[in-house]
Structure formats: C-alpha cells, structure tokens
BADREN-322528 format. One record per residue: x negated, y, z of N, C-alpha, C in turn; residue in one letter. Coordinates in steps of 0.1 Angstrom, whole numbers, plus 5000, padded with zeros to 4 digits. Example, Ala and Ser with C-alpha at 12.3 -4.5 7.8 and 13.67 -1.06 7.14 Angstrom:
2
486849435078487749555078486849675078A
487249785071486349895071487150005079S
% end
This chain:
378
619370844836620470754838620070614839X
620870554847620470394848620670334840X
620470234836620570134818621669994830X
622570014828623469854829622969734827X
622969614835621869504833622969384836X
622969264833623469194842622569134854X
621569144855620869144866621269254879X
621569314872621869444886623769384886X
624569344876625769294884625469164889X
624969104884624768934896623969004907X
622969084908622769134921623969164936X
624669234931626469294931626969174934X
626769084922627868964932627368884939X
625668894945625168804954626068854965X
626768974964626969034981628568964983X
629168894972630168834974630368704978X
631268744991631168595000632468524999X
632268394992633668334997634768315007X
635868385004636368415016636768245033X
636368125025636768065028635367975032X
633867955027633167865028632067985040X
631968145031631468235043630168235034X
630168175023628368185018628768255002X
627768335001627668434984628168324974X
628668364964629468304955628468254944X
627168314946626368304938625268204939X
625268134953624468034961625567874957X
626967934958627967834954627767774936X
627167884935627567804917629067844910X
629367974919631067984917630968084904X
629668174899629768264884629368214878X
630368214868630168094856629268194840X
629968324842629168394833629468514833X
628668634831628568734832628368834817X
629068894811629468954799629069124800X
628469194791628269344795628869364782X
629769464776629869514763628669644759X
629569684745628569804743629469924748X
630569904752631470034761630670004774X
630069944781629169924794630569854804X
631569794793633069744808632069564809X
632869534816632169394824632669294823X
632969164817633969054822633268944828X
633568894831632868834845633868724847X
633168574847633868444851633568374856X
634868364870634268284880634568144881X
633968064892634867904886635667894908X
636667874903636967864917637067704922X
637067624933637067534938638067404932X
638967484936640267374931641567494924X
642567434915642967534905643967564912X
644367524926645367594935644767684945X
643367724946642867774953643667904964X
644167934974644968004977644368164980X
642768144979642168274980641968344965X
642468334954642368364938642068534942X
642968564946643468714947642368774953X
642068764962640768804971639968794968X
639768644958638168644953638268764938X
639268814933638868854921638968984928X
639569044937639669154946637969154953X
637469074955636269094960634969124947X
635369034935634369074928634269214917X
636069244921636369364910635469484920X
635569514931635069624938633669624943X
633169484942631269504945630769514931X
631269454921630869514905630869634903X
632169694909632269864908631669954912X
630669914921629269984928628370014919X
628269924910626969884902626770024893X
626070094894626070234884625870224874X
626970294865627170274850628170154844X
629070084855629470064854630670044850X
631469984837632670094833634069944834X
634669914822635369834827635669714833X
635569644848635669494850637069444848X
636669354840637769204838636969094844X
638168984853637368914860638568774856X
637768674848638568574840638368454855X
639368384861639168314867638868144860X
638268044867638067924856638267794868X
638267714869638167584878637167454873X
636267474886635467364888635167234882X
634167144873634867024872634766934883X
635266824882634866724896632866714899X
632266714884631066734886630466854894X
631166964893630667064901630967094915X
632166984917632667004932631866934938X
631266794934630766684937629366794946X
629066854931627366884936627867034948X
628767104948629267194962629067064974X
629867004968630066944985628366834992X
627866834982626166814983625866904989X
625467064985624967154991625267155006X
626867175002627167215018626867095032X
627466985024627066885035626166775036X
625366765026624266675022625166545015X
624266435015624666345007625066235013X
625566255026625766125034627066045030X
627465915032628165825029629365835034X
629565895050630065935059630266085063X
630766165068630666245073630766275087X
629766325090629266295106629666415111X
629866455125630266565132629366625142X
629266755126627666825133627566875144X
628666925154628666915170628166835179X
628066685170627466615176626266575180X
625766645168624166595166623166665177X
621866595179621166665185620666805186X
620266905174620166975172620867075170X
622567055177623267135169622767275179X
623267375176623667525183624767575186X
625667505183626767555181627467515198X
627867575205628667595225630067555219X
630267455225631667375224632267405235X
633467485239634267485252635667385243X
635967315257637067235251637967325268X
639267425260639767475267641267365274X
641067335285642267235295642767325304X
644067235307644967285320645967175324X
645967185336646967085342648267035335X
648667125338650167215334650367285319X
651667275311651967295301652567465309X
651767555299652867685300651967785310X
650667705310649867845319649367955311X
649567915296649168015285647967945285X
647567855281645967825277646067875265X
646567885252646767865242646467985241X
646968085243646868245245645268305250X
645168265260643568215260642868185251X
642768085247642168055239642368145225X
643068145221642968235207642568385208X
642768455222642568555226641068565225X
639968485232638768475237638068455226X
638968385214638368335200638468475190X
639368535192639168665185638268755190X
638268765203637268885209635868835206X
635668665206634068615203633668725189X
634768655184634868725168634368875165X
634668945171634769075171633569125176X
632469035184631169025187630669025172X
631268945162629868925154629868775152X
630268725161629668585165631068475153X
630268385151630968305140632168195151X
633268145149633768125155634668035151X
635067915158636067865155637267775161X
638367745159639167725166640067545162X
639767465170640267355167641967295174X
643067335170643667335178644667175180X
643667135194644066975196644966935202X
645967065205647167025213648266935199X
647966815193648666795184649866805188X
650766815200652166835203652466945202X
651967025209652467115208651267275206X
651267225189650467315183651067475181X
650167555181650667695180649867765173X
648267745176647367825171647467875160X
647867865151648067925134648868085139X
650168045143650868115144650668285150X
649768205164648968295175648068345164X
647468335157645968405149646568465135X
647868475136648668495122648468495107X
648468335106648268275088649268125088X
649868175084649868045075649767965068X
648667965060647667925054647567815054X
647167715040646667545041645367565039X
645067425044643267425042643767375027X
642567415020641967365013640767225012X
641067155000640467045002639267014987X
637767004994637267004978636466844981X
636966754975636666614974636766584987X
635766534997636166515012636366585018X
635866725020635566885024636966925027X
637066975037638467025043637967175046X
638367335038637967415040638767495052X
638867535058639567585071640167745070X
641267775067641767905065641267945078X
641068085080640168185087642368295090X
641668325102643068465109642168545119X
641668685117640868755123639768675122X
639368645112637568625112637268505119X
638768415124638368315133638468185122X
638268075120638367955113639167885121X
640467835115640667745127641267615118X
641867545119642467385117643367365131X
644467265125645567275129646867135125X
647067055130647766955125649567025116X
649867175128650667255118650367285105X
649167265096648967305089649267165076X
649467075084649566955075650866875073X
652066975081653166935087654067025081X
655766945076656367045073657467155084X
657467215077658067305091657767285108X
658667245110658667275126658567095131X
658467035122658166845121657866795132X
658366745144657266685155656266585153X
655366595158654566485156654366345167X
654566235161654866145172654166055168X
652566075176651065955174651265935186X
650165815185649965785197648365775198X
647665695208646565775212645465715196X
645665585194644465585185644365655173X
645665725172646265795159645365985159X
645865965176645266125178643766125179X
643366005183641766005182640965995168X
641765915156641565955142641866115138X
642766165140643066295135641866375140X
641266375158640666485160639366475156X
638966345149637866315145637766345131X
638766385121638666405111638366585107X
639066645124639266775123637566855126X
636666705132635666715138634866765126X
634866635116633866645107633866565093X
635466605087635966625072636066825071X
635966825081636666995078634967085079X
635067155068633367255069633767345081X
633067365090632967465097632167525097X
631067515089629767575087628967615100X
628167715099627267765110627667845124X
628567775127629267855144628867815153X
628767975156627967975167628567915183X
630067935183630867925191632367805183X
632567675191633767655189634667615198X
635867655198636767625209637867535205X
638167435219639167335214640267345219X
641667345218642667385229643467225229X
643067215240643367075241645167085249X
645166915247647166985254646966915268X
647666955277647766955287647666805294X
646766825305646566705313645066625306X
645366515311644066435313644066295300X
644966335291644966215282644466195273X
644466105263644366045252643066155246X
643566235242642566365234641266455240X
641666455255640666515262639166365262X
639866255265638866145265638166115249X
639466175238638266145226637866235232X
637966385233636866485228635466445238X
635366355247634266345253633366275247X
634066145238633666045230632866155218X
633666205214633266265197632066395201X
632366395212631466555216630966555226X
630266405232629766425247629266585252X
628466685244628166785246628966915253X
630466905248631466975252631467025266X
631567155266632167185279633567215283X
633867225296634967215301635067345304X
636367445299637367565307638567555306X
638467525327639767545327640967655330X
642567655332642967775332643867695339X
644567785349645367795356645967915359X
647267875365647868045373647768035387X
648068125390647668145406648368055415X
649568005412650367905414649567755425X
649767735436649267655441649267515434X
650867475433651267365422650367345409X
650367455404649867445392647767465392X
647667545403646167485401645667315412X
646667265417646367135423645867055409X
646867085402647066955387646067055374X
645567185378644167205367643167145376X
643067125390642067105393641766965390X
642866865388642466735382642266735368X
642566815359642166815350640866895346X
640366925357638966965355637566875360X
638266795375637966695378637666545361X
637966585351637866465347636766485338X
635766565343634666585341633366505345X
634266485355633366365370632866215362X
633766215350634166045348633366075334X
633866205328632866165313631366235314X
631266325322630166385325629866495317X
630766545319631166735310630466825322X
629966915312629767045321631467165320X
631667175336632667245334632267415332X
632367485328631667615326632367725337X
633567705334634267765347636167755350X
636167835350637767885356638568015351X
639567985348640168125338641868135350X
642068195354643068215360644368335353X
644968285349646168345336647268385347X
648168485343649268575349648968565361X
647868635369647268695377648068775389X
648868855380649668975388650569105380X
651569145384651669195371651969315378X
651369445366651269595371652669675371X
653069715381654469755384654669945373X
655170005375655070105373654870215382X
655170225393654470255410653070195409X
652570175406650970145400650870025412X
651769955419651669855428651469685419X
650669585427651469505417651969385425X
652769295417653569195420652769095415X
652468995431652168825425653068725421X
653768715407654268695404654568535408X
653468475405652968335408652068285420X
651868375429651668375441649868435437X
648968405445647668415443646768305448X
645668305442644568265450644268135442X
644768095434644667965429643967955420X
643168035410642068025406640968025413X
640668065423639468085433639467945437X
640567875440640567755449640367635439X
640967645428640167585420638467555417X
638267705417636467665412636267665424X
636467685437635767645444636267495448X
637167435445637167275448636367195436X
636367275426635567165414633867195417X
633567325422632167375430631767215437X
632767165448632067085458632767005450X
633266915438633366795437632466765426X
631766865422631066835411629666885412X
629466955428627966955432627467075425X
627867145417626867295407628067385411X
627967505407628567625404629467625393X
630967635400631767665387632467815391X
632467865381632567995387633868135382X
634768105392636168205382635868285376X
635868285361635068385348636068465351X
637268505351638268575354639668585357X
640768665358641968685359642468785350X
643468705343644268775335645368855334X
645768975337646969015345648168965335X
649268925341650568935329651169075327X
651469015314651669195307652869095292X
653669175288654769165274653369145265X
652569205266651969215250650969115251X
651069025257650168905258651368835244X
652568815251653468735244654068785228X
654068935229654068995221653368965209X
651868965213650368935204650768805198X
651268665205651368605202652468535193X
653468585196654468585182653868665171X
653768775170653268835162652068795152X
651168735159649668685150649068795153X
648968895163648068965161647368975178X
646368895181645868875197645969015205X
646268995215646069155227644569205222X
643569155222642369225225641969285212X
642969255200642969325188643969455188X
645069405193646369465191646369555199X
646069545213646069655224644569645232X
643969675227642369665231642069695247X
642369805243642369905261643269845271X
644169785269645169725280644069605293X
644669635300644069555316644169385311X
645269315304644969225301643869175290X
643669275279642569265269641269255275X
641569365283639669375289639069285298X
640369195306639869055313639668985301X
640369015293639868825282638568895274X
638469015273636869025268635469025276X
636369045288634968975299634768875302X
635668755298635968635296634768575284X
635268655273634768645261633268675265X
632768765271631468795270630668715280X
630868665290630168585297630368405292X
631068385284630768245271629968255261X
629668415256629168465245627768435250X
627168495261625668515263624868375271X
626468255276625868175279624868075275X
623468045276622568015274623067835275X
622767745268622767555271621567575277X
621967475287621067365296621467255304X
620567165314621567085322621667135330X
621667265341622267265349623767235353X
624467185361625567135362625967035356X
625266965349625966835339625166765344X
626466675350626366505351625166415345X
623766355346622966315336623466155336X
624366115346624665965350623765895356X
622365975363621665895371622665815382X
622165715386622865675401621465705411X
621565775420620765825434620565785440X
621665665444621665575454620565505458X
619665505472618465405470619065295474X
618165185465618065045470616964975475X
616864975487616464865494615964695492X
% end
C-alpha cells in the first residue's frame, strides 16, 4: 500500500491551474498549507487573490478532485484564505516584472504573439461574429487566445462567448474572465447594464491602451481585436499601440458594402499594416431545394482582395466565405459560437478554415509597408 505524503498532494496540486491567470496554483504562491490527519482526510488552504474572487468555487472544485487522485487519499476539506497586499504585490512581480509602468507586451520586439485587428466598413457585416467565431475555433486548436473587444460602441463580445463575468483586479493587474477557453476584456464588462458609452477619441485611445497592457494576457499565442466600424479614432490608436498588428477585413458580398471595407482596409496604406486578408460574411444562403440564394448579391469579397492586392502591391488573399445560416445568430445570442454549437454546419466549417489558415500563419515582411520611399533622386 502507498503511505500518504504531502509531497504526493502538493504534487496533485502542482496540476492545478488557476482558472483565471492559466499557471499552477503552486508557482502562484496560492497553497498556503497542506494538513494530512491520522484518518489519512486532507485540509488544504488556499490563499486566493482578492476576497471577492469570482472563481472561489472552481478553484476549491479544482483542488477537491486533483487531491482525490492522490492514492490513499481519504477526506479533503479545502479552507479558502485571502492574500495580503504583500503577497499580491510579489504575484504581480512574478507575473509582470517590476516595471514602473506597464508596457504592452504586443508591443515589444520579441513578442510571439499574431495580432489580427479584425475591421469592416460597414456596421452589421457580422464582424463581430467573426471574430468570436474564429477566436473559439483558434481555441479549440490548443492554441492560447485572446479577444480584445474595441468596438467601445458597440460592444458585444462577452455576450457572443457567453460570461458575464468581471475582470478581476490584483493591484494594477486586470485578470480577464475567459468564455470557451478564450480570454477576452470588454468595456461591457465595466459598464452597468446596457449604459452607452459616450468618449471621444482621446478617451478611447486611453481605454484601449489600458486593455493593451493593465490587463494580464499572459502567453498567447493568437490575439484578436474587433475593432468598430470604419476608419476612426481606434483603428489609428491600434496602429500607434501595436504598429505590428495585422489587418482582416470582412465584408458581404454587397457591392456597397465591400466599396467602404475596401477603404477600411486601404487604411493600411497610411499606417503601414499588413493586411492578412479578406473574410466575406453571408455569402449565400442554402435553400432547402439544395439551391442557393445571393442574398446580398456576390462577388464582393473577391473584389475586395483583389483591389487591396493592387493598392497595396502583395497578395491579399479571400481566406473565405461564410454562408448565412439562423445559427450563426442563434450562437450568438446564446454564448455558444456555431463552430462549437453546430460544428458540422457549412457555416462552422468556413470559419474553421478561416481559423486554420491564421493559425499556421508564419510573421514576416512580406506584404508590409517598411516606409522606404523608392523614388530616385536625381
């Protein structure tokens, strides 16, 4: 028989991940002490971040069931406790170093992390849907993910990824509630009810800068921004805060509406973005006679990447078409994305080929602007 140790349960809770930071609870500093009786039961006390912590339940749910592995194992009690300010201080050390400021690690040279900043002309092409669609299927890769959602007007994303959840805040550290494995931030999240928000541009360039880099996002691999529509205020910070960013745009097949993505892809020209490609949303929609109807005419994603092709000199290239379908909109009231919810559906499987050709994309400069001027002079 095996002899009970607390080395074999702190083993056990090395495999416990904070549901909210993504790192072992045991690298955090979060077990405060570990108890074995002579009946072989367990109590076990953790220190949680802040004493409103909204993940309590999960974390004592996560440590009551990896303790319960541990063989010979008999009763776990799991006493929760809260952090002092000295021990949040030295968390927020670990996680973010010791800088004076908090800088925005997308920005930095070295980062890894593929920034698509998702744009469209036009309000109502479904970018938003998109985006949280392509951010759950990344997800479902494996791949770490995250979702910044910068439409400050007209915010949705929470809703679409279904939480409604507050961040949590540990000294300057903004922890980012997670909906399918995705992380996201959200100015809904800071607002009461249905509140509009009415900034203006230097206001929105403070907010998205704080979303940048007060908020941990840790090691992702992938982040996506859902920017609001057109060519303003927020698309120009994210160039400023994230020269690195790429551009995907989305349109519908709509002539109208891809003239006015195509300038909002164009405004790549000015900050010197790589545009990555073209996403063309309600495509066509499948009849029951297996015929289908262009609802919104056609062709207008194609005409897009190929007019931003010749204005921008590289290959931009329609990553895809999305057919319209109910359970796009469906998914989206609900909180539960199509490529979760109805996997196999014709609209799921374009946004996961969507999703897979962002996933394997390799950085470099091809296509990006370096700002040389060419021009010889004489």
């Amino acid at each position: 028989m095996s002899v009970l140790s607390e080395s074999a349960v702190r083993s056990a809770l090395a495999r416990v991940q904070d549901p909210e930071i993504r790192k072992p609870i045991t690298e955090l500093g979060m077990v405060k002490s570990v108890d074995i009786a002579d009946d072989d039961s367990i109590d076990i006390a953790i220190y949680l971040t802040t004493a409103g912590c909204p993940m309590r339940t999960e974390i004592t749910d996560r440590v009551t069931k990896a303790v319960a592995d541990v063989p010979g194992a008999g009763a776990i009690r799991v006493e929760l406790d809260v952090m002092s300010d000295e021990q949040r201080t030295e968390l927020r050390k670990s996680l973010r170093g010791d800088s004076a400021e908090p800088v925005i690690p997308f920005a930095q040279p070295g980062s890894l992390t593929r920034v698509y900043a998702v744009a469209s002309g036009k309000g109502g092409v479904g970018k938003s849907s998109v985006t949280v669609n392509v951010a759950a299927a990344l997800a479902s890769r494996g791949l770490s993910v995250g979702v910044l959602d910068a439409d400050i007007y007209g915010h949705s994303v929470p809703r679409m990824l279904g939480t409604d959840a507050k961040p949590t805040q540990v000294e300057r550290m903004i922890m980012p509630p997670v909906g399918h494995d995705v992380k996201l931030i959200s100015i809904a999240q800071f607002t009461q009810g249905n509140t509009p928000v009415v900034w203006r541009g230097p206001m929105l360039h403070r907010a998205l800068q704080q979303f940048l880099a007060d908020v941990f996002w840790g090691d992702l691999d992938i982040l996506l921004l859902d920017l609001p529509p057109g060519t303003g205020d927020v698309a120009i910070s994210v160039a400023q805060l994230i020269p690195g960013a790429e551009i995907l745009v989305v349109t519908t097949p709509q002539q109208a509406a891809a003239e006015v993505a195509e300038r909002a892809g164009a405004i790549a020209l000015q900050t010197r973005q790589r545009i990555v490609g073209v996403v063309e949303n309600m495509s066509w929609m499948d009849l029951p006679d297996g015929t289908r109807m262009d609802v919104f005419g056609s062709g207008g994603g194609q005409d897009v990447a190929d007019r931003l092709t010749k204005a921008v000199g590289a290959k931009v290239p329609l990553l895809g078409q999305i057919p319209l379908e109910k359970e796009v909109r469906e998914g989206g009231d609900g909180g539960v994305p199509i490529v979760l919810g109805h996997p196999d559906s014709p609209a799921a499987t374009a946004l996961r080929e969507v999703a897979d050709k962002l996933a394997v994309r390799k950085r470099g400069l091809a296509g990006m602007s370096l700002g040389i001027d060419t021009t010889r002079h004489l």
